[in-house]
Phi, psi and omega in degrees: 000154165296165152172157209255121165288129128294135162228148163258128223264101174227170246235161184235028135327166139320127165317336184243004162261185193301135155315145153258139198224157182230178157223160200208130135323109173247156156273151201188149193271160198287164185267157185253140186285146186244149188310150177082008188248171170236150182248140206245159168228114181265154166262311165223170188228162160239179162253161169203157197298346160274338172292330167330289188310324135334324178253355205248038193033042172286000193239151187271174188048046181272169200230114183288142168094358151315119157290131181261211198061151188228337163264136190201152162233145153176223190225135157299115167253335181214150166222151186263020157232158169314280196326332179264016182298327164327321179259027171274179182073350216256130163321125149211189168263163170239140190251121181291006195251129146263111190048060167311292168104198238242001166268121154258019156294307148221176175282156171298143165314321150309348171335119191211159179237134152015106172088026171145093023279331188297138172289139194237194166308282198316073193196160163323295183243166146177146196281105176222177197287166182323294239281326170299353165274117150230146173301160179271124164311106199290347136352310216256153124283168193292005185260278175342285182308326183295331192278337193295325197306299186239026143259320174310314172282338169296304199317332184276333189262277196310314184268333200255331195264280245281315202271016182048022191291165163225209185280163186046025178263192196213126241211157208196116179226117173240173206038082203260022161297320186276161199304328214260327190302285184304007183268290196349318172288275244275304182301315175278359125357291198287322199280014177095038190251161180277106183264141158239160201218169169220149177199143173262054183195116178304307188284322186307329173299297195289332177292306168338289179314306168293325181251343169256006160081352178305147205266325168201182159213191168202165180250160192268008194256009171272130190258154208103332175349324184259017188270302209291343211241326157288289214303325186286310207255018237333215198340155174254179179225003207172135153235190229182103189211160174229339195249341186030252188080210171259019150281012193270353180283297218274344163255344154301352155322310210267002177271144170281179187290145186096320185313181188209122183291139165230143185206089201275002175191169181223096148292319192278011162092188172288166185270134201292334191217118145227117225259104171299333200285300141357301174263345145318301157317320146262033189031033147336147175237114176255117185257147167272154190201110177226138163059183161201196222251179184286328162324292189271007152291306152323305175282268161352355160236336163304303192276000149280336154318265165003288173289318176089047116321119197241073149039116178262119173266128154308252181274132163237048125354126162341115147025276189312337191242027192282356185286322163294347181274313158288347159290322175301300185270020153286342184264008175052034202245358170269143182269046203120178184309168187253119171240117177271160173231129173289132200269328180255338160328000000 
């Protein structure tokens, strides 16, 4: 079968600075199923910004010679038990969380996600375990459905446990370029919270606004920004963040008494400042947040059904052309997901 390799590339570095690595289209042989497991025949895949990080060596444990991807749709073709025979034929998603384990507070330590260390989408098959099959909404197409797993499910673990919105909360989503950030956008929408967005791009701002339903923004690369985006919306009930950084005094300012930082990455590196006086005082709450349980996978799809949620796509391309998909997102000019298509399919 086909399927896109991490290699590692090499280099005439030193032994202790970082590897470098590529990926290539290989023939590879198809995987033989291990108990409890199933064999998917993908249709589409999407990317994410960990597979970027992954190829650019951002990550822990990489391994040369991993199939990457974490996201996938397609169909049961083989299962290695009797008992699961149900699920041949059947579209399904694949939920990238592996051995979540048995807290839904959090994960087991061994926790690992899809396309690293575990061999991933971005191939003819793949093999993952039963208990990782849900049916595909039958809404999405199988490119729509391929984009939802793990931008979808952080965005969902973030908005409905860690940050509680509800209807009449008033929501603060910054870089609303990224993937998890527009479900985020999308989700607490649907469930009726007032959304404002941040972007260091005007038009992405303005695409929010049209496609995504948002009530205003601002861009952060403007200065004062965060002056201007209080006077307009004021106090938040809730921010939504990925970057922490030296913006983290200033969105926290922007919480109302009670509010609550929720933060599923730090791009923007550690915060140069945190003013501790502050968050007592306003008795903040700051959550850390990643991925989610087998539970709130389930539930994330139930409520994109439910609610009728539709995936925001960039692009869909060919298998074959997946190299371009990863140049699209180092350049950061897309507005939804990268979704590749099996050619065969």
């Amino acid at each position: 079968m086909k399927a896109l390799l991490l290699l590692e590339q090499p280099t005439n570095t030193a032994p202790q600075d970082r590897k470098s690595y590529r990926i290539s289209i290989e023939d590879v042989p198809k995987p033989q199923l291990q108990e409890g497991e199933a064999l998917v025949r993908i249709h589409a895949a999407a990317l994410n910004h960990r597979d970027k990080w992954i190829l650019a060596g951002q990550y822990a444990k990489i391994r040369s010679g991993v199939i990457l991807g974490s996201d996938g749709c397609g169909v049961v073709e083989e299962v290695a038990s009797k008992a699961d025979e149900h699920w041949l034929g059947k579209e399904v998603v694949l939920n990238p969380s592996i051995g979540w384990g048995a807290n839904p507070r959090v994960q087991d330590r061994d926790y690992s996600i899809l396309g690293l260390p575990t061999n991933g989408t971005f191939a003819e098959y793949c093999a993952i375990p039963v208990q990782n099959l849900y049916a595909k909404p039958q809404h999405l197409s199988a490119a729509e459905s391929a984009a939802l797993p793990l931008a979808g499910l952080t965005a969902y673990r973030a908005v409905r446990m860690q940050a509680e919105i509800t209807s009449g909360s008033k929501v603060l989503v910054t870089g609303i370029g990224g993937g998890v950030a527009q479900y985020a956008a999308q989700f607490a929408t649907a469930l009726g919270a007032s959304v404002y967005a941040t972007s260091g791009d005007d038009i992405k701002l303005q695409m929010a606004k049209e496609k995504l339903g948002i009530s205003g923004g601002a861009n952060y690369r403007q200065q004062d920004w965060h002056k201007t985006l209080l006077a307009e919306a004021g106090e938040f009930d809730c921010i939504i963040d990925s970057a922490v950084g030296s913006s983290l005094d200033a969105l926290l300012a922007m919480l109302t008494m009670g509010g609550r930082y929720v933060f599923y990455g730090a791009t923007g590196g550690r915060p140069s400042s945190l003013n501790v006086q502050m968050i007592f005082w306003k008795q903040l709450r700051l959550q850390g947040t990643t991925m989610g349980s087998d539970a709130e996978f389930g539930a994330m799809l139930d409520f994109v059904t439910e609610k009728r949620i539709t995936p925001m796509l960039d692009s869909v391309r060919p298998f074959a052309e997946i190299g371009t998909a990863f140049e699209a997102m180092s350049g950061s000019t897309q507005f939804g997901k990268l979704v590749v298509v099996m050619t065969n399919s």
